[in-house]
C-alpha positions as CSV (number, residue, x, y, z in Angstrom):
1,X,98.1,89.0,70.1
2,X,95.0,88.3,71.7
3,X,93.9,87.0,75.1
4,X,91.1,87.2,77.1
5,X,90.9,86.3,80.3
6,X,87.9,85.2,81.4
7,X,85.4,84.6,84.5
8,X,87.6,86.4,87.1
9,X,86.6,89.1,89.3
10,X,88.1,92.7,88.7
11,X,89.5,95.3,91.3
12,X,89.8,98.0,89.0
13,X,92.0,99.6,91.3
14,X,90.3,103.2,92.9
15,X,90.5,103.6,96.5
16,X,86.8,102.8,96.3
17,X,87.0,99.5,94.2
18,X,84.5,96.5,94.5
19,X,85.7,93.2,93.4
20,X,83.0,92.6,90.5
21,X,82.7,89.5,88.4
22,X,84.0,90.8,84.7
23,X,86.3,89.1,81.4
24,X,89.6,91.1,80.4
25,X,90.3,91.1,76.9
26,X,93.5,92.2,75.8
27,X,94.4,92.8,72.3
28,X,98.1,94.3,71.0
29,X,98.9,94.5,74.7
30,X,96.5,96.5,75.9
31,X,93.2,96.3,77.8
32,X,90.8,96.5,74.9
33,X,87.3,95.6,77.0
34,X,86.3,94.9,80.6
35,X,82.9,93.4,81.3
36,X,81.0,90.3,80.6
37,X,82.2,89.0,77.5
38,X,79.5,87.7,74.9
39,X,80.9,84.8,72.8
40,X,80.5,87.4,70.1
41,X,83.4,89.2,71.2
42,X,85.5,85.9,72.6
43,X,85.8,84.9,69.2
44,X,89.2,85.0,67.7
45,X,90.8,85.4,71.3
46,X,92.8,82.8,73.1
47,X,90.9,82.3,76.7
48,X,92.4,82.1,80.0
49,X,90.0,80.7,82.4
50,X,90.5,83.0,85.8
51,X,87.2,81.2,87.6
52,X,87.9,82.2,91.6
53,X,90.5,84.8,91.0
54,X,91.0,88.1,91.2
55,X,92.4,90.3,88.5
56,X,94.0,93.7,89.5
57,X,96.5,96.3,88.2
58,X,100.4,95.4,88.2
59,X,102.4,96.3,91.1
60,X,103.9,99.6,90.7
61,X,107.0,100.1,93.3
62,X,107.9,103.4,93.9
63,X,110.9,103.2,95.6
64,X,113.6,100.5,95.1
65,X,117.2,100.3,95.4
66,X,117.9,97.0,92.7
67,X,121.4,95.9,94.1
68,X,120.7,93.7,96.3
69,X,117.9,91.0,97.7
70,X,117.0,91.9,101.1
71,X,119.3,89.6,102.7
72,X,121.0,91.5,105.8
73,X,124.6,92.2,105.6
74,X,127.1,93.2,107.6
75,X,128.2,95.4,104.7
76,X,124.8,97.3,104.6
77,X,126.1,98.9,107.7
78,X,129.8,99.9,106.4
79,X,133.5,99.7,107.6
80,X,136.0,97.8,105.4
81,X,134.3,94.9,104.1
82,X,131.9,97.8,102.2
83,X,135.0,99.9,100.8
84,X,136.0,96.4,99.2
85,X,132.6,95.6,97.7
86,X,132.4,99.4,96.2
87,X,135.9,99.1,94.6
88,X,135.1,96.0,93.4
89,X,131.7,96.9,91.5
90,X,133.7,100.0,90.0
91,X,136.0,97.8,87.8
92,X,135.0,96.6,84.9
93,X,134.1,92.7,86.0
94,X,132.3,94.6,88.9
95,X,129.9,96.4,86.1
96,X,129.1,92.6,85.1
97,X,128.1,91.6,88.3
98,X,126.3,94.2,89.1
99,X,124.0,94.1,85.8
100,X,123.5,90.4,86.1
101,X,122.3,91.0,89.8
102,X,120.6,94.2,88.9
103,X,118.6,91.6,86.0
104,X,117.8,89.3,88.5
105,X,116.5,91.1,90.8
106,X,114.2,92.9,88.5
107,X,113.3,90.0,87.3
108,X,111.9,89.2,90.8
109,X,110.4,92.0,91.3
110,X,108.5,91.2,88.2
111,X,107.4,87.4,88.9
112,X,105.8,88.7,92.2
113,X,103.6,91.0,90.6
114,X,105.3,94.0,90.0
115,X,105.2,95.3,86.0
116,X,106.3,99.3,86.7
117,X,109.3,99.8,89.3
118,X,111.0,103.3,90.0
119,X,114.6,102.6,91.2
120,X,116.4,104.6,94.2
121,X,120.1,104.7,93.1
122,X,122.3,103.3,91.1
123,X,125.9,102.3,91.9
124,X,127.8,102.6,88.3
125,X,125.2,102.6,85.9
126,X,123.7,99.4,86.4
127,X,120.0,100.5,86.7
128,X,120.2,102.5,83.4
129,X,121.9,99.3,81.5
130,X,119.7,97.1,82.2
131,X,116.4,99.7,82.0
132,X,117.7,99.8,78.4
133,X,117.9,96.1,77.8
134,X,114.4,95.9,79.4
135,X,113.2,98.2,77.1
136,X,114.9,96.7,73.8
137,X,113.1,93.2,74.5
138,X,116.2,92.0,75.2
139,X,115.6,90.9,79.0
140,X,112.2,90.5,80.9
141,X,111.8,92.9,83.6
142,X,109.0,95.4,84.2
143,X,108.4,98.6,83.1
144,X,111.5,100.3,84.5
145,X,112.1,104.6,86.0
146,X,115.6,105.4,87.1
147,X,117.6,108.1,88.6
148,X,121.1,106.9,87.9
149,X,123.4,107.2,91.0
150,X,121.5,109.7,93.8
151,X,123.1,113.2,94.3
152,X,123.9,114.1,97.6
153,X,126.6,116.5,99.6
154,X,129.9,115.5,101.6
155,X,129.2,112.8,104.1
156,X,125.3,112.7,102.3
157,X,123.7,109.4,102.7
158,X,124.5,107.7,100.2
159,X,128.0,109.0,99.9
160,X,130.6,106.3,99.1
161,X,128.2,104.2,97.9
162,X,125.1,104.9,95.7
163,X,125.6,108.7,95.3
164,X,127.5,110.8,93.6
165,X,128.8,114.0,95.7
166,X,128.9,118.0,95.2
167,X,128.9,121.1,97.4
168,X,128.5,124.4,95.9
169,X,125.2,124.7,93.5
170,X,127.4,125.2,90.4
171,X,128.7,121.7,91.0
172,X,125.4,120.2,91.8
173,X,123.9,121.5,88.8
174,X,126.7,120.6,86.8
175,X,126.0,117.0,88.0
176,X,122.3,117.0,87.0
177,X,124.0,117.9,83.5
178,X,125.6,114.7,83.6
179,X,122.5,112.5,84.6
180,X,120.5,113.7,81.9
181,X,123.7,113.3,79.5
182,X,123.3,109.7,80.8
183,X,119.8,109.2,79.8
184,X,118.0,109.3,83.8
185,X,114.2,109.5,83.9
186,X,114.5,111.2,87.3
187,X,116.6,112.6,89.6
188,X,117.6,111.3,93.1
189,X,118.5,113.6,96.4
190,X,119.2,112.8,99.7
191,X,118.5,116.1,101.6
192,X,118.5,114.3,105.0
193,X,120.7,111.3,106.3
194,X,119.4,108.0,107.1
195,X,119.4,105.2,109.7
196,X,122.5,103.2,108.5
197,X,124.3,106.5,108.5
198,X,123.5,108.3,111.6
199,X,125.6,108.9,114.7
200,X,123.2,108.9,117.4
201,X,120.1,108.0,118.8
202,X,117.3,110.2,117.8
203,X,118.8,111.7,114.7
204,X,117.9,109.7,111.6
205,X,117.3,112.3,109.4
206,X,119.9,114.6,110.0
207,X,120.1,117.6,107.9
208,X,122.7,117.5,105.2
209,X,121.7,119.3,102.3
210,X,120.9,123.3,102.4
211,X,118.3,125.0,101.2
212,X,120.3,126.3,98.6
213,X,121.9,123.5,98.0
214,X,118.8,122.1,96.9
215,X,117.1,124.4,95.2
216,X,120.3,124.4,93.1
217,X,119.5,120.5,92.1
218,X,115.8,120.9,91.8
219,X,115.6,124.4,89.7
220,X,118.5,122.5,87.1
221,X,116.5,119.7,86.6
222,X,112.9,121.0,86.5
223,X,114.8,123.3,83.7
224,X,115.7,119.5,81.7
225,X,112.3,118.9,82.3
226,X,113.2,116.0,85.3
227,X,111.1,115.2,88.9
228,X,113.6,115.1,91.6
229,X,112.6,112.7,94.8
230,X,114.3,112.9,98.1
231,X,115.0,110.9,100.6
232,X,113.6,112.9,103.6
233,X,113.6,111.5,107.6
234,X,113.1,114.7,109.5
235,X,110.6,117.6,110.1
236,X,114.0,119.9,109.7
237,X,114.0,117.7,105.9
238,X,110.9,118.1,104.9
239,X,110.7,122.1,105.2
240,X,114.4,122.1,103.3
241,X,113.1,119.4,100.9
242,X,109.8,120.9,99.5
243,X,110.7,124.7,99.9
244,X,113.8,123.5,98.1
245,X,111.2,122.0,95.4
246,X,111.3,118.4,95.2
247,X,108.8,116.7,94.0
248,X,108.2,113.4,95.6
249,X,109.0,112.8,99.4
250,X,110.8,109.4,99.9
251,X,109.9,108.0,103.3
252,X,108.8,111.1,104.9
253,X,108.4,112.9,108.7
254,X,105.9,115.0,110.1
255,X,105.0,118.5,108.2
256,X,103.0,121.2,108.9
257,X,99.9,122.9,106.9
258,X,101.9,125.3,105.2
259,X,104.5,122.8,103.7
260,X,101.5,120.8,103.2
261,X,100.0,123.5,100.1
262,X,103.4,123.9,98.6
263,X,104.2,120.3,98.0
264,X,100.3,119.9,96.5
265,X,100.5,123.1,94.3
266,X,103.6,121.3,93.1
267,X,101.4,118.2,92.3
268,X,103.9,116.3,94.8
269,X,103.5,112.8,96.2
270,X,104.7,111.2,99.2
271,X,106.5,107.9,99.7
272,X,106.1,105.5,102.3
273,X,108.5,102.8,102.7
274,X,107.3,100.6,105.4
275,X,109.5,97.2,104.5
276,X,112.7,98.2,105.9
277,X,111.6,100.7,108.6
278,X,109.4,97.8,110.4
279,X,111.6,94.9,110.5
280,X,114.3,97.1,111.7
281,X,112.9,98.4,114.4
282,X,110.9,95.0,115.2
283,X,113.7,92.5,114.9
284,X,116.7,92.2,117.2
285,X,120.6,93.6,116.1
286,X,121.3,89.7,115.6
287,X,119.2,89.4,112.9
288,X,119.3,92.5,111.1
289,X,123.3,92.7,110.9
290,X,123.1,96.6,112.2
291,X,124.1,97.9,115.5
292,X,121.5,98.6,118.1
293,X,121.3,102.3,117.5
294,X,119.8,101.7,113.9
295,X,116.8,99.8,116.2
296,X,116.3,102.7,117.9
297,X,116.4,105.3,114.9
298,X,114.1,103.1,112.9
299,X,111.6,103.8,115.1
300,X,111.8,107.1,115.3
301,X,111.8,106.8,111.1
302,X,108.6,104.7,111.2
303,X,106.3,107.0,113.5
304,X,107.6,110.0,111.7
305,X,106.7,108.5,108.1
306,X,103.5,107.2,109.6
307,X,102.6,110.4,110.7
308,X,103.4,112.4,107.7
309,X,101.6,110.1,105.4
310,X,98.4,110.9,108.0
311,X,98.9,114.9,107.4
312,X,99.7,114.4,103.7
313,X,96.4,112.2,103.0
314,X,94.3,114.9,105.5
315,X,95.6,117.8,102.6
316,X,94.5,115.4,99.5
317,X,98.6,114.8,98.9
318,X,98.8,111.2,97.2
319,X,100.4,108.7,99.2
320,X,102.4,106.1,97.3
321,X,104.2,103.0,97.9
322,X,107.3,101.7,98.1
323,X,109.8,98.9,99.9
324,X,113.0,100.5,99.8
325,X,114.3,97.0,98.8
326,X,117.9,95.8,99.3
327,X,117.5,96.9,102.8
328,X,117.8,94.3,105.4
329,X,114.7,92.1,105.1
330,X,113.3,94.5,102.1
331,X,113.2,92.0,99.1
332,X,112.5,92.7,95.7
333,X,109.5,90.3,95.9
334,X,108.2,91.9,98.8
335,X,105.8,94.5,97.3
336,X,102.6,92.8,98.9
337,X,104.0,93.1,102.3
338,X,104.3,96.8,102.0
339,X,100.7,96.6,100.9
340,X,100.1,94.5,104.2
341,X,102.1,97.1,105.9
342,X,100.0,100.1,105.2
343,X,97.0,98.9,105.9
344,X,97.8,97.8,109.1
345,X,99.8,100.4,110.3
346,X,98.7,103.7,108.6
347,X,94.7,101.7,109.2
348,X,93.4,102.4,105.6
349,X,91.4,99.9,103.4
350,X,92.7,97.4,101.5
351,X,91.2,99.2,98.7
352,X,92.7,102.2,99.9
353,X,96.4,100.0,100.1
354,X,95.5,98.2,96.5
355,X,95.2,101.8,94.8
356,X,97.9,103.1,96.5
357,X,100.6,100.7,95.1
358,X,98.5,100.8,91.3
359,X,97.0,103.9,90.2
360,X,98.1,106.8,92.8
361,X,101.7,105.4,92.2
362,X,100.9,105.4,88.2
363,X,100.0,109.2,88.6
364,X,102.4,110.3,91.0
365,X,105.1,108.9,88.5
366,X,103.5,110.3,85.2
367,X,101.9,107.7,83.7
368,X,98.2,106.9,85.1
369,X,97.0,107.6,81.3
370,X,98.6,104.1,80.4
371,X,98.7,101.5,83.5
372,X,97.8,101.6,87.2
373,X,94.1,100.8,86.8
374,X,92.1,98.0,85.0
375,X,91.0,100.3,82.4
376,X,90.2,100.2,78.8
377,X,92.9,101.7,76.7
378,X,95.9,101.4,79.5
379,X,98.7,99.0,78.8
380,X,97.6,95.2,79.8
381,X,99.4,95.1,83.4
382,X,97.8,92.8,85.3
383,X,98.2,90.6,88.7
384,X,96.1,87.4,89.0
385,X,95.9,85.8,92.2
386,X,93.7,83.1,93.7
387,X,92.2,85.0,96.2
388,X,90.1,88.0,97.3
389,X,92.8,90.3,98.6
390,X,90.1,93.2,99.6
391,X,89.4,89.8,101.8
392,X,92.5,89.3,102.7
393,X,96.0,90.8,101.5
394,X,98.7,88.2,101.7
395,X,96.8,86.1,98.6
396,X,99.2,88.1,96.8
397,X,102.2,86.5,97.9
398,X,102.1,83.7,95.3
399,X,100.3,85.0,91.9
400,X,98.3,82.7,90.2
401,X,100.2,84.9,86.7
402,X,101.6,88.3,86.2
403,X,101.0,89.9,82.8
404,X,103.0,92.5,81.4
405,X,101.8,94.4,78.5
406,X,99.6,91.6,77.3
407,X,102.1,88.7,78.0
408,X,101.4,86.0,81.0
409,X,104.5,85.3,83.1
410,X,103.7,82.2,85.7
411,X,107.5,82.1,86.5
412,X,108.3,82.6,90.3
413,X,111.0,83.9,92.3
414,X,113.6,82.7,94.7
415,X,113.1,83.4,97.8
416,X,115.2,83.4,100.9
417,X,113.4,80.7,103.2
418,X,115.1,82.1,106.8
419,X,114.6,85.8,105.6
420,X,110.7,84.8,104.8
421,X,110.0,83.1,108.2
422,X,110.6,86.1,110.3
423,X,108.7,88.5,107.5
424,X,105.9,86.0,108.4
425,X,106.8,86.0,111.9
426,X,106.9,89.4,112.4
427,X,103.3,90.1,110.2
428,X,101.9,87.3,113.0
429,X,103.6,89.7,115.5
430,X,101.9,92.9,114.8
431,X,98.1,91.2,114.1
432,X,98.4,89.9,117.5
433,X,99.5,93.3,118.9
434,X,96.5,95.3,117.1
435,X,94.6,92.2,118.5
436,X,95.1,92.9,122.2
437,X,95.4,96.7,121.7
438,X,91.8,96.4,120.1
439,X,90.2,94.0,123.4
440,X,92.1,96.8,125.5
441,X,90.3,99.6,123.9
442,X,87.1,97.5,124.6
């Protein structure tokens, strides 16, 4: 199969990246030549006219949980109506839901612009199944990484839902066993708890792994040759988390110089995961289905991953992107509001925010040698869209196409109209406040 598609302008995708006028030719779905195209080397390709667009990498989403849309839910937060749901998706009817919602979701993930997505947890093998049905051709999704269920320790976050438990480091190893029986690319911790879990104010990312707890998890599956990310929301996390050797920090906190070198020596990467932490510290209890305390601690999340993504980026740590979706007003077709995200609120580039979510997210996860940038050679993962978004971001809410390894996708996703508005009114929110903090600085 050939295409070319011609008379766009390219972001290649560097933290540096021009938009420059150039054709894309793709051939066996792959990039086989960027530049202006003589008819010479048109002929023989189907054309795709891309006059006034802009054509940059695919999406890559770091960090994704693929169970649910975004939509809040009382159940997010726990109590009964959760223990239902979670007996329910562990019968066998409850596997067939969750694979069909685990497709769809995907799926929107994939229409918005997204071709490469690492999932964050898995409740009963949904993410692998339909990774593996992905990858036979058998469903359209993007390019898919998965951890399986987390691991975590007794009353862990994630414990009782997407994580699977262990205490003593035999146990916990014995459990990474198991994952890579099950085929994971990855594994999944949760050294710290979270804001849906935690007891009181100020104390999001509560310590609940040891040190030796793990080491246990990371040294067993460093051994199989697996990455282990953790979800990390405390300074007390982060020293347990990267002396513990993980390899990618999920949402993050503060951290000094010294954890700094060890989790660059490693060739480590840091998450951030803006989507969830904003809205729920922005929008009111009534909206976001979770008691006031979670307001509260989201705040204390957001500052702390903020800050840690400033002190990773000062020691040349790559900071990549994520929306933590499935949490309250975190969709799956969200990943240019993250991108929107970051660069107001950590104040880089949109250059900077582009690369982020391509090419530092393709090498952070192992595979910059074959997508992430718009690169000869690298698999043809491409988002189209009818604006300049080094101009302005939010043209990448509604792609002009997606292309996933050579093929064009103009499908869209469904979106939730009430969850979108206040998204939107909550992005017109923030502007004005870096508006009026900017006259006030005049």
């Amino acid at each position: 199969m050939k295409k070319a598609f011609i008379n766009g302008h390219v972001i290649e995708g560097q933290a540096d990246s021009e938009a420059r006028r150039a054709d894309v030719l793709v051939e066996d779905g792959k990039i086989a030549y960027v530049g202006e195209a003589s008819v010479e080397q048109l002929a023989g390709f189907e054309t795709v006219d891309c006059t006034g667009k802009y054509i940059m990498p695919g999406l890559i989403n770091m960090h994704a949980h693929l169970f649910g849309a975004g939509k809040p839910s009382k159940i997010l937060g726990g109590g009964s109506a959760q223990k239902l749901v979670i007996r329910l998706v562990q019968t066998g009817i409850g596997h067939k839901i969750a694979d069909r919602l685990v497709e769809k979701n995907v799926q929107a993930a994939l229409y918005s612009g997204v071709t490469t997505i690492r999932s964050m947890g898995d409740f009963v093998g949904s993410d692998l199944r339909t990774r593996d049905r992905v990858r036979a051709g058998k469903k359209p999704g993007p390019r898919m990484f998965c951890p399986g269920t987390a691991i975590t320790v007794p009353t862990g976050h994630g414990d009782g839902t997407f994580a699977e438990i262990a205490e003593t480091p035999e146990a916990l190893r014995a459990l990474v066993d198991a994952h890579h029986a099950a085929g994971v690319d990855l594994i999944k911790i949760c050294v710290t708890g979270g804001v849906m879990d935690a007891k009181e104010k100020g104390s999001p990312g509560e310590l609940k792994m040891s040190l030796e707890q793990t080491r246990a998890v990371c040294d067993r599956a460093h051994e199989l040759g697996l990455r282990v990310a953790s979800h990390t929301e405390s300074p007390e996390g982060m020293v347990v988390a990267i002396e513990g050797g993980v390899d990618t920090i999920e949402h993050g906190a503060t951290f000094d110089e010294e954890h700094a070198h060890l989790l660059k020596r490693r060739n480590g990467g840091y998450i951030v995961t803006i989507s969830p932490a904003l809205p729920l510290y922005k929008l009111p209890p009534a909206l976001t289905k979770l008691p006031e305390m979670a307001v509260y601690n989201s705040g204390v999340v957001l500052d702390g991953m903020l800050q840690g993504a400033r002190e990773a980026k000062k020691m040349g740590i790559p900071v990549g992107l994520g929306t933590d979706a499935s949490c309250p007003f975190a969709t799956q077709h969200g990943m240019w509001r993250e991108l929107w995200y970051y660069q107001k609120l950590a104040g880089v580039s949109a250059a900077e925010a582009i690369s982020a979510a391509t090419l530092v997210n393709a090498r952070i996860l192992g595979v910059g040698d074959r997508t992430g940038s718009v690169e000869c050679g690298k698999f043809a993962d491409l988002l189209i869209v009818n604006g300049n978004p080094l101009e302005d971001m939010k043209v990448l809410r509604d792609p002009f196409a997606v292309v996933m390894e050579g093929v064009m996708l103009q499908d869209k996703p469904k979106k939730d109209p009430a969850v979108e508005a206040e998204l939107d009114q909550l992005m017109q929110r923030v502007e004005a406040e870096q508006n009026e903090s900017r006259v006030e600085a005049v």
